[in-house]
C-alpha positions as CSV (number, residue, x, y, z in Angstrom):
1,X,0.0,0.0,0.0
2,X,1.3,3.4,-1.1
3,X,1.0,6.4,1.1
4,X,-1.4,7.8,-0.8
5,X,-3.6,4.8,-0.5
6,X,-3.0,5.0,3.8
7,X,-3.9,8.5,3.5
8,X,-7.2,8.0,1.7
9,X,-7.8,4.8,4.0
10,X,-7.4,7.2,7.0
11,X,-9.5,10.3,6.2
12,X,-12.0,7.0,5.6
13,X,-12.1,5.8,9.0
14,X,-11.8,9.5,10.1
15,X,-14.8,10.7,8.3
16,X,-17.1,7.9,10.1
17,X,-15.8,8.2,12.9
18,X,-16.8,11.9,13.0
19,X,-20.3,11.1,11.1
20,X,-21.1,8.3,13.9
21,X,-20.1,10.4,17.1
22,X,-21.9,13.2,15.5
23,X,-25.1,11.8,15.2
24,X,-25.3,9.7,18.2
25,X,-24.5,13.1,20.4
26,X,-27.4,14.5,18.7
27,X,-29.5,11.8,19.2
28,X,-28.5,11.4,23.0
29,X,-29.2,15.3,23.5
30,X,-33.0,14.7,21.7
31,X,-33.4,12.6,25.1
32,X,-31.7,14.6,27.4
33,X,-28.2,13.6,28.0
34,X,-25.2,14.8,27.6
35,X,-23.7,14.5,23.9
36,X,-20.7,12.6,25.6
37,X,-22.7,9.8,26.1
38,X,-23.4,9.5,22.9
39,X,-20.2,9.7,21.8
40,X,-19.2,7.1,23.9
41,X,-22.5,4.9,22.8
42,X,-21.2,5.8,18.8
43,X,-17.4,4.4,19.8
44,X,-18.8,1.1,20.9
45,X,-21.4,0.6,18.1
46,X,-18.4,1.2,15.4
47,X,-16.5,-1.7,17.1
48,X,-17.6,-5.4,17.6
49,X,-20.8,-4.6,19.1
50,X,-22.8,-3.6,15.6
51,X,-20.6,-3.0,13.0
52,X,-18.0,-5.6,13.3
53,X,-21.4,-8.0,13.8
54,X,-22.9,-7.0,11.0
55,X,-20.7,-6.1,8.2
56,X,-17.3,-7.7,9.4
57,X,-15.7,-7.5,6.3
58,X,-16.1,-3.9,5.8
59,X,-15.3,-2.9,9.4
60,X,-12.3,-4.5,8.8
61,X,-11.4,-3.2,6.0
62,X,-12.0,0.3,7.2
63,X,-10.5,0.3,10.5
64,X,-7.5,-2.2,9.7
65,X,-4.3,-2.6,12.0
66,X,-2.3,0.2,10.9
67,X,-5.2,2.7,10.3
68,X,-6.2,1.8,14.4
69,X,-2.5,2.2,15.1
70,X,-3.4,6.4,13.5
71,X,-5.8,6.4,15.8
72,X,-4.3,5.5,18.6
73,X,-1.6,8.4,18.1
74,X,-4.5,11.0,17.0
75,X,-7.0,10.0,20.4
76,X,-3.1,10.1,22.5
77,X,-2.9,13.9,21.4
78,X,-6.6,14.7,21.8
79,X,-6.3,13.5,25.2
80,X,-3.1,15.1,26.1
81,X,-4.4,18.2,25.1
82,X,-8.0,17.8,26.7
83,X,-6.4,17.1,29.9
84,X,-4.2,20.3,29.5
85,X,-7.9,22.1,28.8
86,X,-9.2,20.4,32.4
87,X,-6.1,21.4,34.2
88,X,-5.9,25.1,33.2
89,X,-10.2,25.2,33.5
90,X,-9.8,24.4,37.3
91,X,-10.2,27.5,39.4
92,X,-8.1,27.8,41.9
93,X,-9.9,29.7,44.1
94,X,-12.0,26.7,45.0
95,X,-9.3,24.9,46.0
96,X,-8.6,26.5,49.5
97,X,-9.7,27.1,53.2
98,X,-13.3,26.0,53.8
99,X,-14.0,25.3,50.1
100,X,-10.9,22.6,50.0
101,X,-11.9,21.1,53.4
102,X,-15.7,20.5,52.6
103,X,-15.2,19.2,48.9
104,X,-12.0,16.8,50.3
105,X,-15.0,15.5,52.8
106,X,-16.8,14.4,49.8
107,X,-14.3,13.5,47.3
108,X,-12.9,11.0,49.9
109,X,-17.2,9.6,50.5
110,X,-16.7,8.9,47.2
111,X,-13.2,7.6,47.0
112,X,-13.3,5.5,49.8
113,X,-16.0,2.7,50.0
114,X,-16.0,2.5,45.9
115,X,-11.8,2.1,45.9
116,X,-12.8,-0.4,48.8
117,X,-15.9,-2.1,47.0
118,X,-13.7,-2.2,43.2
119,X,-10.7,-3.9,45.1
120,X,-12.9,-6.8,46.8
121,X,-14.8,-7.6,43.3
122,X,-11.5,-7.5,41.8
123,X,-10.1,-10.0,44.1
124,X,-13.9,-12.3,43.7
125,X,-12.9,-12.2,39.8
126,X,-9.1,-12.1,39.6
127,X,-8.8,-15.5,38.5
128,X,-11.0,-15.1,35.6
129,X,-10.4,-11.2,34.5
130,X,-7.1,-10.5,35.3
131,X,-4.2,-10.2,32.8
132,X,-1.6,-12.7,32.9
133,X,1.3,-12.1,34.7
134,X,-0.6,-9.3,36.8
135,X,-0.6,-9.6,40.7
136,X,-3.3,-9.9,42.4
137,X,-3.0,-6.4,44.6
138,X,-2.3,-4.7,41.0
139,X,-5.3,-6.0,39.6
140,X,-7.5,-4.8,42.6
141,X,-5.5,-1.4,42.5
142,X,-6.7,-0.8,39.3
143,X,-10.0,-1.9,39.1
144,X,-10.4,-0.2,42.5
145,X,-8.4,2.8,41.0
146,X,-11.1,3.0,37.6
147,X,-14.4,2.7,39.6
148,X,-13.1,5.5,42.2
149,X,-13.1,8.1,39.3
150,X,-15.3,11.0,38.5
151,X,-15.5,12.5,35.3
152,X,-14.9,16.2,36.5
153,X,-14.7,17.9,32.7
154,X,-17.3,16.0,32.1
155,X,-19.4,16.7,35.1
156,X,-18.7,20.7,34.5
157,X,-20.2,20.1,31.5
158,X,-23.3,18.3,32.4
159,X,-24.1,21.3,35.4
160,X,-23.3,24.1,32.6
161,X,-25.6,22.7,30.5
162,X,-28.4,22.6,33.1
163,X,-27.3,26.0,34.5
164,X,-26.4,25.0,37.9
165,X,-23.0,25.1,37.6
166,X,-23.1,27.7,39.6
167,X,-24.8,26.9,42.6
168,X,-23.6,26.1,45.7
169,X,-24.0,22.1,44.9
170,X,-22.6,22.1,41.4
171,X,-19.2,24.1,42.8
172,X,-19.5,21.0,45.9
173,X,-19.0,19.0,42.7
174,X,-17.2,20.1,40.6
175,X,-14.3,20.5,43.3
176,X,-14.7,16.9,44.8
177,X,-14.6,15.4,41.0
178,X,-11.3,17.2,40.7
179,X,-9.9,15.3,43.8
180,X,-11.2,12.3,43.3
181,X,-9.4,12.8,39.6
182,X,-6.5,13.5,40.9
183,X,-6.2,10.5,43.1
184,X,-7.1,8.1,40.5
185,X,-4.6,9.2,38.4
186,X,-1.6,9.2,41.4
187,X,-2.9,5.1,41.9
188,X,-2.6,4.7,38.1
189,X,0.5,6.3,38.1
190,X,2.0,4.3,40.9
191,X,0.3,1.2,39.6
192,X,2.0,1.9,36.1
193,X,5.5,2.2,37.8
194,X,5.8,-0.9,39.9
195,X,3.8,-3.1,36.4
196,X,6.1,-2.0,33.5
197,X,9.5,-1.5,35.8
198,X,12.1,-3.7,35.8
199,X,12.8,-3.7,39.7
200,X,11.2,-1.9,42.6
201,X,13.9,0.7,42.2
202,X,13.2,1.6,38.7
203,X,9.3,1.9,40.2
204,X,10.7,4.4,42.3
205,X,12.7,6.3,39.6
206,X,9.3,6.6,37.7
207,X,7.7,8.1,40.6
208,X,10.1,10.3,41.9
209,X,10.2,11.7,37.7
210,X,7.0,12.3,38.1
211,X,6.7,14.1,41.4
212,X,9.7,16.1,40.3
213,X,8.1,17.2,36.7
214,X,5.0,18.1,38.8
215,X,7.0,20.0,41.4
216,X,8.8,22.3,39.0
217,X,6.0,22.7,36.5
218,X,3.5,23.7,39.7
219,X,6.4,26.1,40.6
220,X,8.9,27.2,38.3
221,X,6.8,26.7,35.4
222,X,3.7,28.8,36.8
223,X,6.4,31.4,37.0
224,X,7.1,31.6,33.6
225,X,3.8,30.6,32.7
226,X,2.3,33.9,34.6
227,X,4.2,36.4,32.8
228,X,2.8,35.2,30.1
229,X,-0.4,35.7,31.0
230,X,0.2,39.4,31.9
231,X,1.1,39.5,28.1
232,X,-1.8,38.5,27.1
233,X,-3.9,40.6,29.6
234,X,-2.3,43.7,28.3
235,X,-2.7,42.8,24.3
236,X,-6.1,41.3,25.3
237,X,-4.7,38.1,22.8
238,X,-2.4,35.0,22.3
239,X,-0.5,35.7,19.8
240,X,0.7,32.9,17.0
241,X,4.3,32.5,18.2
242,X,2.5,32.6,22.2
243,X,-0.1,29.9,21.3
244,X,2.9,27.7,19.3
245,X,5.2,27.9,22.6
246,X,2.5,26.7,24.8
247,X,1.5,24.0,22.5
248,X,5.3,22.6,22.2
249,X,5.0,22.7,26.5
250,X,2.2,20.6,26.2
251,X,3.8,18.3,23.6
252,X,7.1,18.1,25.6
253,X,5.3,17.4,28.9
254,X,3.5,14.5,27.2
255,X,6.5,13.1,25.7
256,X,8.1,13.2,29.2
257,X,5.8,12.1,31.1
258,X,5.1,9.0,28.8
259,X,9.1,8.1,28.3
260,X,8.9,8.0,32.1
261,X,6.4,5.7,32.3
262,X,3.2,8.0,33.5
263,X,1.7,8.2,29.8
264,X,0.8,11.6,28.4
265,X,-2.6,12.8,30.0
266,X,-0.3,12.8,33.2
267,X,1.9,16.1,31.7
268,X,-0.9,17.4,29.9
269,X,-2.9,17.9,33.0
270,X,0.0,19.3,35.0
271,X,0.6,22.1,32.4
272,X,-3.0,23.1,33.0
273,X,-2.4,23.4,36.4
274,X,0.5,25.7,35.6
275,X,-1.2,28.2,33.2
276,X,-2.0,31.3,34.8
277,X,-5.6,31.9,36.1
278,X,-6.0,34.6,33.5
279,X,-9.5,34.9,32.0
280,X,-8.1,36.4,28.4
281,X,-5.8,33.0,28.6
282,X,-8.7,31.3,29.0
283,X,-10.6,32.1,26.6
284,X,-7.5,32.2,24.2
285,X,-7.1,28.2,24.8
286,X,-10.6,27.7,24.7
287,X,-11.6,29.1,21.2
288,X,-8.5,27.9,19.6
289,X,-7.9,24.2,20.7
290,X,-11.7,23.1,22.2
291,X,-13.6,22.9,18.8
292,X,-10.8,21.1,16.9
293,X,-10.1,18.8,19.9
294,X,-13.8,17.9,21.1
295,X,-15.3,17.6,17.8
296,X,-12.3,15.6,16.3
297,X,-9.9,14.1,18.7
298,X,-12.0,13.0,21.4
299,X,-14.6,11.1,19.0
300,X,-11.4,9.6,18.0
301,X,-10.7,8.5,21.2
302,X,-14.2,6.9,21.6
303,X,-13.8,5.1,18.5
304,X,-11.0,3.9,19.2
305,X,-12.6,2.7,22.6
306,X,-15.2,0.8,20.9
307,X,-12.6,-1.0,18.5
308,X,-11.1,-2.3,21.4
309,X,-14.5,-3.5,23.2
310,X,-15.0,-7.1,22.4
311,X,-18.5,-8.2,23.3
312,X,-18.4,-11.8,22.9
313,X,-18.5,-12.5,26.3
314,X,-22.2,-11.1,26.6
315,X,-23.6,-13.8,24.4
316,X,-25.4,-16.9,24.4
317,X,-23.3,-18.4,27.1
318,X,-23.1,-15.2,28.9
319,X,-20.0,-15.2,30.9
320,X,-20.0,-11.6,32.0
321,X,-23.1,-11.0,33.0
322,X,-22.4,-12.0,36.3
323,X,-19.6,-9.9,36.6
324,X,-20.6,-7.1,35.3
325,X,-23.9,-6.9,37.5
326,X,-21.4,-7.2,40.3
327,X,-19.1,-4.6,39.2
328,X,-21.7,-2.2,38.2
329,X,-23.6,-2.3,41.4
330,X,-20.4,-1.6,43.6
331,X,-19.2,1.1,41.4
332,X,-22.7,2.5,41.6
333,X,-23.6,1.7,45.1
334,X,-19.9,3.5,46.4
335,X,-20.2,6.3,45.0
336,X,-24.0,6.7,45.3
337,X,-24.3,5.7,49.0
338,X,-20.5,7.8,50.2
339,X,-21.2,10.9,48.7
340,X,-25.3,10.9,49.8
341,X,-25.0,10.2,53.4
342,X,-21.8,12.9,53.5
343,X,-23.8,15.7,52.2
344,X,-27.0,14.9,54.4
345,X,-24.9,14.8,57.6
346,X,-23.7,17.7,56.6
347,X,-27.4,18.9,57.1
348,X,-29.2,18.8,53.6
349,X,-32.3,17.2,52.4
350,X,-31.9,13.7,51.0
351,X,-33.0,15.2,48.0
352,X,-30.0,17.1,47.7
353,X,-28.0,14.2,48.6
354,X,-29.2,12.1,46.1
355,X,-28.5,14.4,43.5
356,X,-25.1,14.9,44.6
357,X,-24.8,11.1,44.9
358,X,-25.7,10.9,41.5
359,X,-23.7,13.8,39.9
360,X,-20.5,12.1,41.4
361,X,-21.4,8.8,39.7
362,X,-20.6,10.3,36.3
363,X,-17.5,8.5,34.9
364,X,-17.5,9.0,31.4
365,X,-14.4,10.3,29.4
366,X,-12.0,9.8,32.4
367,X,-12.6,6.2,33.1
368,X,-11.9,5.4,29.7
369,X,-9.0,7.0,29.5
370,X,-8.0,5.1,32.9
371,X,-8.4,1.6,31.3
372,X,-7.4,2.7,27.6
373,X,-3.9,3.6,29.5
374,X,-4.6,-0.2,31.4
375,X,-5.1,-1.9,27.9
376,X,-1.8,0.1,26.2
377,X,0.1,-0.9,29.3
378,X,-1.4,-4.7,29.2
379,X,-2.9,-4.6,32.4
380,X,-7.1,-5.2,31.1
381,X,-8.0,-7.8,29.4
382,X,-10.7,-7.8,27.1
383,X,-13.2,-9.1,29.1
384,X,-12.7,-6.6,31.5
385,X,-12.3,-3.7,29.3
386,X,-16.0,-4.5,27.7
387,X,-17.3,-4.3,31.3
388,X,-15.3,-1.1,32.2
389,X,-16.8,0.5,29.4
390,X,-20.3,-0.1,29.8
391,X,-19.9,1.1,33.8
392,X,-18.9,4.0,31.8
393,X,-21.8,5.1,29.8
394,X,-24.4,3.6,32.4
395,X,-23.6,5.1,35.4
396,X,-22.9,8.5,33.1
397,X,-26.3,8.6,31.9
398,X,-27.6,7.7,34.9
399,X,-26.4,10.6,36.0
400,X,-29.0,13.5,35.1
401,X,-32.1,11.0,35.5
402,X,-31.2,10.9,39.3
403,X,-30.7,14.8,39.4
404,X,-34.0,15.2,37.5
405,X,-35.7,12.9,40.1
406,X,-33.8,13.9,43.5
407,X,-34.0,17.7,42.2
408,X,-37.3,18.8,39.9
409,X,-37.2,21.8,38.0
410,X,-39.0,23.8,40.4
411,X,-36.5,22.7,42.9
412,X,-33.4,23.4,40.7
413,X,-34.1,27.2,40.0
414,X,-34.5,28.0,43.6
415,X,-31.5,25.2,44.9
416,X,-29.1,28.3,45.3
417,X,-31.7,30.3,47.2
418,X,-32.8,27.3,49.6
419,X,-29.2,26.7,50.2
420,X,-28.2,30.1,51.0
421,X,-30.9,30.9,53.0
422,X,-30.7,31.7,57.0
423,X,-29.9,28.5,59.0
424,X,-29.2,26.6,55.9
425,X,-25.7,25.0,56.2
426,X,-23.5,26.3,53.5
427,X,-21.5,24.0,51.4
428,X,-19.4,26.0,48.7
429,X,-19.3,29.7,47.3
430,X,-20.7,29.8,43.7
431,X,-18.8,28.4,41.0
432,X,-17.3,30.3,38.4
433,X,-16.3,27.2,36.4
């Protein structure tokens, strides 16, 4: 094959890609969800679940070896630079004093009894769904790891699209998402070290690289990376050469933080971190890389996803029923039941509970990314991948049918008010995100 025949075969496989995602965000919007479930819906429908059942021949045709292997590289970019986007989103602000203290008390609800929950139904199926050559403690690391996660881009998105994202509740969130993000991406990272190293002391060389690349970045790098955000508050824009130099940071940190061992999404997300809280950089990075990356890149990613999500196992025999009833209920059940009964000691309705509980049972795009970074790194199988996955999309669309029930309209115009009002415990300024 010629490269002009490659090239042809990959704008191919792009151009469904794009068409499939598309349409299936559109069509999950017509029934009220967010349009990255139907993204992630489109991803598995272009793999073994529909087309690959159907028409085998031309799936394979059109998504062959090499073209997945242009994938691969195209979703590793997208999410480098999403996770770059999520990192320099976060608002500081909401990250200290009272604000840190009441969102850590949730984050760790939600952390705790699903981390604890993941690792015992890890250890009921490790002899069936484990890798080989993975140790036991590893494989309930990082299934405990994956169901502890909440999608926090994802979950901004979700409250800014029902206009609460700024309500006492959605900045609760939004803040506990971002921790509980943050620690399942240190257990990945640590569970990455000690499974690809050679020796416990080349574990310990990844790690340290890592904390010292998030170290200097967080320091140094903020530095540098605020005066060029007064820059761009005096010329009110970023500037070609500007939005090239913060690009090739982004690409460098990736490239680092993947030779290390940490994979990409890791340096990405630290850059964010590092960019200035500037609202002119902000919106800079936002008009010029969100479009391109969500509408392209990312529905890359989910295809690639669903190439990778063999459904065999669901079949006549059923084999993974039973563990995927399992694993769905715990990952449901942790989350659901931790962050509820938090927010009601902390005074609030049990409506207002639940619909926490549910908002912090949104995995989506970053429990995907989790296991995509197990399945590079051979630590899913298959199996277990398939089952990952549809935790995934479930408990994220489950998530605005429990907010809708816990919290009716009438009740979600006036949530700021009722929370705010005299002898109403408070949980969490307004967002800004």
């Amino acid at each position: 094959m010629n490269q002009i025949e490659f090239a042809l075969k990959v704008f191919a496989a792009l151009a469904v890609v794009l068409t499939a995602t598309t349409l299936c965000g559109r069509l999950a919007m017509l029934v009220k969800q967010p349009r990255v479930v139907g993204e992630m819906v489109a991803g598995v429908l272009l793999g073994p679940a529909l087309f690959g059942a159907v028409a085998p021949g031309t799936q394979a045709q059109l998504f062959p070896t090499d073209v997945k292997g242009v994938l691969y590289v195209l979703s590793t970019i997208g999410l480098t630079f999403y996770m770059f986007l999520v990192g320099a989103s976060l608002d500081h602000g909401l990250t200290g004093g009272s604000n840190m203290r009441r969102a850590s008390v949730l984050a760790v609800s939600g952390i705790v009894p699903t981390f604890a929950l993941g690792a015992g139904a890890a250890l009921l199926f490790f002899g069936s769904l484990s890798p080989a050559g993975t140790s036991r403690w590893e494989f309930m690391l990082f299934v405990g790891g994956a169901l502890s996660i909440t999608a926090f881009p994802m979950l901004a998105r979700i409250l800014q699209e029902r206009g609460i994202a700024n309500t006492p509740i959605g900045g609760l969130t939004l803040v506990a998402a971002a921790i509980d993000d943050a620690a399942a991406w240190v257990i990945l990272a640590v569970i990455i070290a000690v499974g690809t190293a050679g020796s416990p002391a080349d574990a310990l060389d990844t790690i340290a690289g890592a904390a010292v690349f998030a170290a200097l970045m967080l320091t140094v790098g903020r530095k540098l990376f605020a005066k060029l955000g007064d820059r761009v508050e005096r010329d009110g824009t970023m500037g070609r050469d500007m939005m090239a130099l913060v690009l090739l940071v982004v690409l460098v940190a990736g490239w680092f933080t993947d030779y290390i061992g940490v994979f990409s999404v890791f340096g990405g997300f630290i850059t964010g971190l590092a960019m200035p809280q500037s609202a002119t950089v902000r919106r800079e990075l936002e008009t010029r890389l969100t479009d391109l990356n969500s509408i392209l890149l990312l529905p890359v990613f989910f295809a690639f996803s669903g190439l990778n999500t063999e459904v065999s196992g669901f079949g006549a025999d059923g084999a993974l029923w039973w563990p995927l009833a399992v694993i769905m209920a715990v990952a449901f059940a942790g989350k659901y039941l931790g962050c509820a009964t938090v927010v009601r000691v902390q005074g609030f309705s049990w409506r207002y509970a639940s619909a926490v509980g549910g908002l912090m049972n949104a995995r989506g795009l970053m429990i995907l990314i989790f296991i995509n970074i197990g399945l590079a790194y051979g630590m899913v199988t298959p199996e277990l991948f398939a089952i990952l996955v549809a935790v995934a999309i479930v408990t994220t669309a489950a998530a605005m049918p429990i907010y809708r029930a816990s919290l009716p309209d009438s009740m979600d115009r006036t949530a700021e008010e009722d929370t705010t009002a005299p002898g109403a415990p408070t949980l969490l300024a307004p967002s800004k995100t």
